[in-house]
C-alpha positions in Angstrom: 172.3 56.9 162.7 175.2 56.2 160.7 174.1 58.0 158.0 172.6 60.9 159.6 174.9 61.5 162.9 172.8 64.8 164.2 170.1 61.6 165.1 172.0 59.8 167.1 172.9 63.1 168.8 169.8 64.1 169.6 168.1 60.5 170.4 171.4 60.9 173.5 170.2 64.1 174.7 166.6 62.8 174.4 167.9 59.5 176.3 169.6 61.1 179.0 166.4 63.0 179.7 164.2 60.6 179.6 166.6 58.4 182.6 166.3 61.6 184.7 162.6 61.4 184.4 161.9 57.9 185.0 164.7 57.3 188.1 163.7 60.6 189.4 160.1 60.2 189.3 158.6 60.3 192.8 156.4 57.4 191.8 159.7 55.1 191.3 161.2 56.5 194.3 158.1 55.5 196.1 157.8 51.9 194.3 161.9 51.5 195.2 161.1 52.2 199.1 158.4 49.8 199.1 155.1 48.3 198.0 151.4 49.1 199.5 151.3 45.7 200.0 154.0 45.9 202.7 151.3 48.0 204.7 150.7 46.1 207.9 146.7 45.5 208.0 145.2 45.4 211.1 143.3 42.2 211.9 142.3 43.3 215.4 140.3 46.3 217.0 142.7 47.9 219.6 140.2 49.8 221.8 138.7 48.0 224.1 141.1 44.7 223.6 143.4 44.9 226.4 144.7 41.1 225.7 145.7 42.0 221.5 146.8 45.5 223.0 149.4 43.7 224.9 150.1 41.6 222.5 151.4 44.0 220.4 155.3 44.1 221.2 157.4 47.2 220.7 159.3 45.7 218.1 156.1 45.3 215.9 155.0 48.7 216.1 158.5 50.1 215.9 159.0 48.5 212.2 155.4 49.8 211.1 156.1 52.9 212.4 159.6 52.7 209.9 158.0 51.7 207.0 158.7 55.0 204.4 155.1 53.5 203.0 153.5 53.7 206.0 155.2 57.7 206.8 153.9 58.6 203.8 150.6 57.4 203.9 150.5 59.1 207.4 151.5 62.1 206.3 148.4 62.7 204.5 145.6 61.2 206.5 144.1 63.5 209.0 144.5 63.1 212.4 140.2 62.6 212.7 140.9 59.6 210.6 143.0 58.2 213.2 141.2 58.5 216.3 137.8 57.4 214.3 139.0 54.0 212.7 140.9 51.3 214.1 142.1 47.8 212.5 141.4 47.1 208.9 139.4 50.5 208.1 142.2 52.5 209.3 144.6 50.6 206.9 142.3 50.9 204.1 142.3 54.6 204.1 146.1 54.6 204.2 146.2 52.2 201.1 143.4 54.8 199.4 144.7 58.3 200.0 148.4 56.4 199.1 147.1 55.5 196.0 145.5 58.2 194.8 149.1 60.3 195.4 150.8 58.0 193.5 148.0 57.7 190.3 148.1 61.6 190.2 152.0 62.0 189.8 152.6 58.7 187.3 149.5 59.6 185.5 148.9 62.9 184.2 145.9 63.8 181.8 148.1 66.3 180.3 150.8 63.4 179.4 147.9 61.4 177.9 146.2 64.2 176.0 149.8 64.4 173.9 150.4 60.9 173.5 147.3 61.2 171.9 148.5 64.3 170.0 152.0 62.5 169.0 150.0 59.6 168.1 147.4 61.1 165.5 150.8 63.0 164.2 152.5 59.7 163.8 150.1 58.0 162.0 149.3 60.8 159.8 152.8 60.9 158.4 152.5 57.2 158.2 149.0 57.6 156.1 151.3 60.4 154.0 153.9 58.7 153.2 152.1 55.4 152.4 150.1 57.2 150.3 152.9 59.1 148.4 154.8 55.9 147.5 152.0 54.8 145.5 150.9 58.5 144.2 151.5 59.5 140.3 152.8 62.2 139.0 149.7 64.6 139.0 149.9 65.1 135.2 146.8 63.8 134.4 143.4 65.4 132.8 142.2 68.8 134.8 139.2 71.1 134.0 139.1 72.7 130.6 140.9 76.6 130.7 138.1 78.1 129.2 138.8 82.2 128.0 136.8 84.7 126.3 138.7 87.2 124.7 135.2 89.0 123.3 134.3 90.3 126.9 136.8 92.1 129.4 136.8 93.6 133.0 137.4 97.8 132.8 139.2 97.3 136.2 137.7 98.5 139.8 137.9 102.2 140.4 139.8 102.1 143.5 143.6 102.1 144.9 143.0 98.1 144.6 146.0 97.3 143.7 149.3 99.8 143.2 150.9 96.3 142.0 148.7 95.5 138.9 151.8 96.4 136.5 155.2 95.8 138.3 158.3 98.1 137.1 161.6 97.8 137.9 163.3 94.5 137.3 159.8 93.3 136.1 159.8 95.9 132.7 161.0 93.9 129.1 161.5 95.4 126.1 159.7 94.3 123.0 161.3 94.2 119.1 159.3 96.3 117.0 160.5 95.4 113.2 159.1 98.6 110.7 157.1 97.5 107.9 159.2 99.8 105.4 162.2 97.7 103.3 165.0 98.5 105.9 163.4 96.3 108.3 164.3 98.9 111.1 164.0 97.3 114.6 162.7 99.5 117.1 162.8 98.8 121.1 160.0 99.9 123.4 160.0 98.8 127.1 156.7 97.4 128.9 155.9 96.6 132.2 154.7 93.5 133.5 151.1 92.5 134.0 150.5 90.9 137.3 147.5 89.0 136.4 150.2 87.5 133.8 152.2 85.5 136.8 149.1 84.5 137.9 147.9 82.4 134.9 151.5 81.2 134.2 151.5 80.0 137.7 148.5 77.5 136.5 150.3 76.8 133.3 152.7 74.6 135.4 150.4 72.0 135.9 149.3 71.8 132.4 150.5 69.2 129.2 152.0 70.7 126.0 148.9 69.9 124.3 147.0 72.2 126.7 149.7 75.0 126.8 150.4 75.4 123.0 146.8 76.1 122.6 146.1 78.5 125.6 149.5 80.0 124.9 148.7 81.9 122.0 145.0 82.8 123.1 146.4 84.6 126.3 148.9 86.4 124.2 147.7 87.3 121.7 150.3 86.2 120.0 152.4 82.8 118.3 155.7 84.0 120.1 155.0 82.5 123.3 155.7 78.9 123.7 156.2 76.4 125.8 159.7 74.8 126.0 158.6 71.4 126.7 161.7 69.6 124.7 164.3 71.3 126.3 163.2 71.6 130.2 162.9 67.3 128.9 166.2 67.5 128.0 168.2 69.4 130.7 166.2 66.9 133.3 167.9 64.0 131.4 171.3 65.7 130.9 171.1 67.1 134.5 170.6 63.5 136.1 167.2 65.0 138.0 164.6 63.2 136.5 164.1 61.1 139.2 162.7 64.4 141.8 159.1 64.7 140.9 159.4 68.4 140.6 157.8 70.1 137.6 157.9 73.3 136.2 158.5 75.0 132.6 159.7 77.5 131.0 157.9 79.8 128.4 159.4 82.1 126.1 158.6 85.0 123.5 161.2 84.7 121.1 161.5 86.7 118.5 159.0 89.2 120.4 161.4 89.5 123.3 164.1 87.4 122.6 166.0 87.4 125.6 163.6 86.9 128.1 161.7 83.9 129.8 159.5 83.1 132.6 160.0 79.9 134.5 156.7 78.4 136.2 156.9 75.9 138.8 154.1 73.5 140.2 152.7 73.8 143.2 151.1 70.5 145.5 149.8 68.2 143.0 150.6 64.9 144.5 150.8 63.8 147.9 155.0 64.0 147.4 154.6 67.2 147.0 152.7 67.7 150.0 155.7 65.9 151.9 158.2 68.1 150.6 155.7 71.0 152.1 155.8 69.4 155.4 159.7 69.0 155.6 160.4 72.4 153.9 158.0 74.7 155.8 157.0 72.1 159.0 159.6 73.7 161.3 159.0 77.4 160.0 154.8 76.8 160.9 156.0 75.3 164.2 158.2 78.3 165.4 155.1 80.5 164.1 152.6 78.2 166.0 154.4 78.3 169.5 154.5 82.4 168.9 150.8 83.2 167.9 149.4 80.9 170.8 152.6 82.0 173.3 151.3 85.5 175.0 153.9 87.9 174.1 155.1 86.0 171.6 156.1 88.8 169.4 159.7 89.5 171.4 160.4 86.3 169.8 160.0 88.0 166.2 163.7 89.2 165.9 165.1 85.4 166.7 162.5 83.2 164.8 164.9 82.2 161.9 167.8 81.0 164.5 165.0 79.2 166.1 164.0 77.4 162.6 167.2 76.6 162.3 167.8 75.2 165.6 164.6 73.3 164.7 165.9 72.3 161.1 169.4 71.1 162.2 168.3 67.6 162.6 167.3 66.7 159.4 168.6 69.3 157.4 170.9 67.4 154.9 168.4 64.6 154.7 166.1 67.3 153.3 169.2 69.1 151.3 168.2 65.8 149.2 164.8 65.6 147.8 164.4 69.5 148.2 162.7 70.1 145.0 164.1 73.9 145.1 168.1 72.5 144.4 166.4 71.3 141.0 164.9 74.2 140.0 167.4 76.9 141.1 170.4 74.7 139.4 168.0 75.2 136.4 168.3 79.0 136.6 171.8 78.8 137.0 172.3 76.3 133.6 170.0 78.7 131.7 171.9 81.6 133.3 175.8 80.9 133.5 177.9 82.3 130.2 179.8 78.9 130.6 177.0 76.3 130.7 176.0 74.9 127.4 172.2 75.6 127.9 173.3 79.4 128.0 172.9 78.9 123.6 168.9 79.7 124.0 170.3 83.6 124.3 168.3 83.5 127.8 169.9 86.7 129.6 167.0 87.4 131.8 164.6 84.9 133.9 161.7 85.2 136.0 160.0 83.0 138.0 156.5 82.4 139.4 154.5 79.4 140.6 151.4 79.2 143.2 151.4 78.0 146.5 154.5 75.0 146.7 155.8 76.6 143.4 155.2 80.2 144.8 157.5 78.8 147.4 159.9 77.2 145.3 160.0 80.3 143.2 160.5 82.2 146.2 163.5 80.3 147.3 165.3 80.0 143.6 164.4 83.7 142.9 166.6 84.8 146.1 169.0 82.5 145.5 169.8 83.0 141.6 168.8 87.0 142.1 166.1 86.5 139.3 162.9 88.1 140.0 160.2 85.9 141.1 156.2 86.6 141.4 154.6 83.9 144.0 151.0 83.4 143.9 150.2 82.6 147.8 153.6 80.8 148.0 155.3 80.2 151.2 157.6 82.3 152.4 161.2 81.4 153.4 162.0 84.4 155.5 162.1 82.3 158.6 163.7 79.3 157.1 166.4 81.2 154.6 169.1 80.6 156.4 168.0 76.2 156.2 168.3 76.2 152.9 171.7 74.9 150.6 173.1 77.6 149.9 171.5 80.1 153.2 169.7 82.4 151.8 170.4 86.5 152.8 167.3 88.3 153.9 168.7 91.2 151.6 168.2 88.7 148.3 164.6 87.8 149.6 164.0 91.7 149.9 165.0 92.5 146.2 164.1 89.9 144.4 160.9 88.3 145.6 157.5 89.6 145.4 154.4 87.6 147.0 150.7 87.9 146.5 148.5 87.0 149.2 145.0 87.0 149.7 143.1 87.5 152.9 142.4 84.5 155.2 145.2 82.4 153.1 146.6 81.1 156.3 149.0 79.1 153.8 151.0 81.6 152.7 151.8 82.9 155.8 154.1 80.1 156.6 157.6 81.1 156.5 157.3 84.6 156.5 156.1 87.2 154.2 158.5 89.2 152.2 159.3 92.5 152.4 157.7 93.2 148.8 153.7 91.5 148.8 150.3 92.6 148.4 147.5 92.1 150.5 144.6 91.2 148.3 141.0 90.6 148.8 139.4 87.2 149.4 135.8 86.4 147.7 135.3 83.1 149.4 133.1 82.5 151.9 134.3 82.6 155.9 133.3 79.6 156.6 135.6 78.1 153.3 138.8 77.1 155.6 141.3 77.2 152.3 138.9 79.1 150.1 141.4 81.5 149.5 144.3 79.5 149.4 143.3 79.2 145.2 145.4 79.9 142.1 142.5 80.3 139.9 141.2 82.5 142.5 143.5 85.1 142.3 144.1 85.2 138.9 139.8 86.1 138.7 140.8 88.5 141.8 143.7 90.6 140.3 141.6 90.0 136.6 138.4 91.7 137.9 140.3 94.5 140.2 142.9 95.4 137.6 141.4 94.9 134.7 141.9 93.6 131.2 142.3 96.1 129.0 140.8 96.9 125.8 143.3 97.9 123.1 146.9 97.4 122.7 148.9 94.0 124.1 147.3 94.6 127.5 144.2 93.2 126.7 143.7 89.4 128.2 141.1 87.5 128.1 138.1 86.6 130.8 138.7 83.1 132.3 134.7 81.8 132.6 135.6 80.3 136.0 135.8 83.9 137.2 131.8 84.2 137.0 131.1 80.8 136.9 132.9 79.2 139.9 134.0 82.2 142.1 130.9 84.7 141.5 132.8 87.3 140.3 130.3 90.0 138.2 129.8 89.0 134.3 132.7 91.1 131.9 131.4 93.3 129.4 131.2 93.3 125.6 134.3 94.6 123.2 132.0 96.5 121.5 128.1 96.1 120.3 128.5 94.3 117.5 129.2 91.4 119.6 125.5 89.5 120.0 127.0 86.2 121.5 126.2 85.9 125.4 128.9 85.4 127.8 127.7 81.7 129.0 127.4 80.8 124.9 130.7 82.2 124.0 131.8 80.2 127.2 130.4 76.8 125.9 131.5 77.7 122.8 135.5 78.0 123.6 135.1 74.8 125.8 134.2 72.8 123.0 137.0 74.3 120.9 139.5 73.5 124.0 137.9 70.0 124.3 138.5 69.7 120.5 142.3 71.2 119.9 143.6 69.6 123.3 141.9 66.3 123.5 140.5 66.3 126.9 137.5 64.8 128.0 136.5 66.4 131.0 134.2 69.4 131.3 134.5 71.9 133.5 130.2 72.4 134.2 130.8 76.1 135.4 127.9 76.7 133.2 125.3 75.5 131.0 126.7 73.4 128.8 126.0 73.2 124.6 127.1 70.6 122.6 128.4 72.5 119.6 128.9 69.0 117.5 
């Protein structure tokens, strides 16, 4: 409490409450005015018995008649009941009905079915925690990124989707140098490839070793690479090592000098699912309450002051492991004329990430103004105005774009942006987070938009498209090409195995063993 003040305000209000309740409670009103043991019991059978009839003196029937246990039980035992038993019987049923009254109002099913509620809550977070103290730091060996860049997809022939190549503050301009001895340089601008967030989304939760070789085979070029050394460096010089956040940044220098995309992991570790839970917990609350409320859309216009209503309690305990302070004071280093990480000639960033790093994208995009691309992130329309600094809803409107896949109940949470695409889901109904996949969507936007042929759209096929999410087999560059799609698959995964080191196989499809 002394550290966090708002707690000790709140456990008052919860206190005070809570005394109302339990001095209120008709149950310890009744238990104050007496005991059902104080509930004279008959002995004797008045009818008939003129002898314990007059024994019975008025003072006697006078103080039974007083007793508020007695009244109450009265009240509630029909008058039949009266006339029909005498003595111990009658008493009984007073004691009975009395008790039932009482068990109904102390103990109601509705009050146990949410301490049962709470209690699986509790010890979930318990479990969560527990688990995160001893979790690593997610870095270790994942399935081979195998690509074929002999095969592509034409693209589908429908509106599917206007967002394939995004304009505007997404379009770079590339150095052309002439070939001719005055070394002209010529400047051509380029939209941005969608499906190119996507994979950079999943290079975030790659080693150098893997991204310096995938890198170049995406590309189509050596001019993309992976800063490693100095994202290293500004974590040391910065003093936030110790957050287990993760993200690089990839640039394209001397292609397009002045331009860089940075990619931040998404859950990896069970930390990271924590931060999800104290970022976005009070957001999927306030959404919860609304879908399940009936007419819970009038509440639509108020939802962020609820979330932050909601928030206020913890909110500068979670100002401090909030992974998106790292990453947007990144932006800002890279960014800012007077910081001395502004000498990589940075002038423009964009962002990306999928799912906790769409998020995070989606936060630091709005809050440096650099445009982000979120693959099923987050949202943080609800909880902008949480976040150090508040974020305006105008910043989230111009600067954030979200791609979200049917049934990805995920990235609902927070809000969508004003700027997202609805995008088809492959996976199966009955697959709960089926579409709540990185690798997913970069095979979705892939197949529906196409790879291109000539020029520096072309891309290569991921095998997982075909092999994992049933997505239809690419066709061949041209015909001279003889190699099948599954052995030109086997064949780059050995080559990835080789260059990269790794020892895990991916099995998406039959497997050769090209040594």
């Amino acid at each position: 409490v002394n550290d966090n003040p708002r707690v000790g305000v709140i456990f008052l209000i919860v206190g005070f409450f809570s005394f109302l309740r339990r001095f209120w409670n008709v149950s310890t009103i009744l238990s104050e005015l007496g005991s059902m043991d104080t509930i004279d019991i008959e002995t004797k059978n008045k009818k008939g018995k003129a002898a314990a009839a007059a024994a019975a003196s008025e003072e006697e029937e006078e103080d039974e008649n007083n007793n508020p246990m007695n009244v109450v039980a009265s009240l509630h035992v029909p008058k039949s009941l009266h006339s029909a038993y005498e003595g111990a019987d009658r008493t009984l049923i007073r004691k009975a009905r009395l008790a039932d009254i009482v068990g109904n109002i102390s103990n109601s099913k509705s009050v146990t079915r949410w301490m049962w509620v709470f209690g699986f809550w509790i010890v979930g977070v318990l479990v969560l925690f527990l688990g995160a103290v001893g979790s690593g730091d997610g870095l270790g060996d994942r399935p081979p990124i195998v690509l074929v860049d002999t095969y592509y997809y034409e693209g589908e022939d429908s509106l599917q989707y206007p967002t394939c190549q995004l304009t505007k503050q997404f379009t770079f301009d590339v150095v052309v140098t002439t070939a001719n001895d005055t070394q002209q340089q010529l400047q051509q601008s380029y939209d941005t490839l969608l499906v190119d967030y996507a994979m950079m989304s999943a290079f975030a939760y790659e080693t150098t070793n893997v991204t310096s070789y995938i890198l170049p085979r995406w590309f189509g070029t050596d001019d993309a690479r992976d800063e490693d050394d100095l994202v290293a460096q500004w974590r040391i010089d910065s003093d936030t090592v110790s957050t287990p956040t993760y993200f690089k940044l990839f640039t394209f220098s001397p292609l397009v000098p002045e331009l860089g995309i940075v990619s931040i992991r998404g859950s990896q570790t069970l930390w990271d699912w924590a931060v999800n839970m104290q970022l976005w917990s009070s957001a999927g609350l306030v959404q919860a309450v609304k879908w399940l409320t009936p007419y819970g859309w009038i509440w639509t216009p108020v939802l962020d002051e609820l979330v932050e209503v909601v928030s206020w309690i913890q909110s500068s305990a979670i100002g401090k492991v909030s992974y998106y302070q790292v990453t947007t004071q990144f932006v800002n280093s890279i960014l800012d004329q007077d910081d001395p990480y502004n000498s990589t000639g940075l002038k423009r960033l964009f962002l990306t990430g999928a799912s906790l790093g769409g998020g995070l994208a989606i936060i630091t995009g709005a809050q440096t103004k650099a445009p982000a691309v979120a693959i099923s992130g987050l949202g943080a329309e609800l909880s902008r105005n949480t976040f150090t600094p508040a974020i305006e809803k105008s910043d989230i409107d111009n600067y954030v774009f979200n791609f979200i896949p049917d049934r990805d109940y995920v990235a609902r949470i927070g809000g969508r942006p004003r700027q997202h695409q609805e995008a088809q889901c492959t996976a199966s109904n009955g697959n709960l987070f089926g579409c709540h996949s990185m690798w997913r969507s970069v095979c979705e936007i892939a197949y529906r938009c196409g790879t291109g042929v000539d020029g520096y759209v072309h891309r290569p096929i991921p095998c997982r498209c075909v092999y994992q999410f049933d997505y239809a087999p690419p066709k061949r560059m041209n015909d001279t090409i003889q190699q099948s799609f599954a052995e030109a698959c086997a064949a780059e995964e050995e080559a990835f195995l080789k260059a990269t080191g790794s020892n895990k196989n991916s099995k998406f499809y039959p497997y050769t063993d090209t040594s």
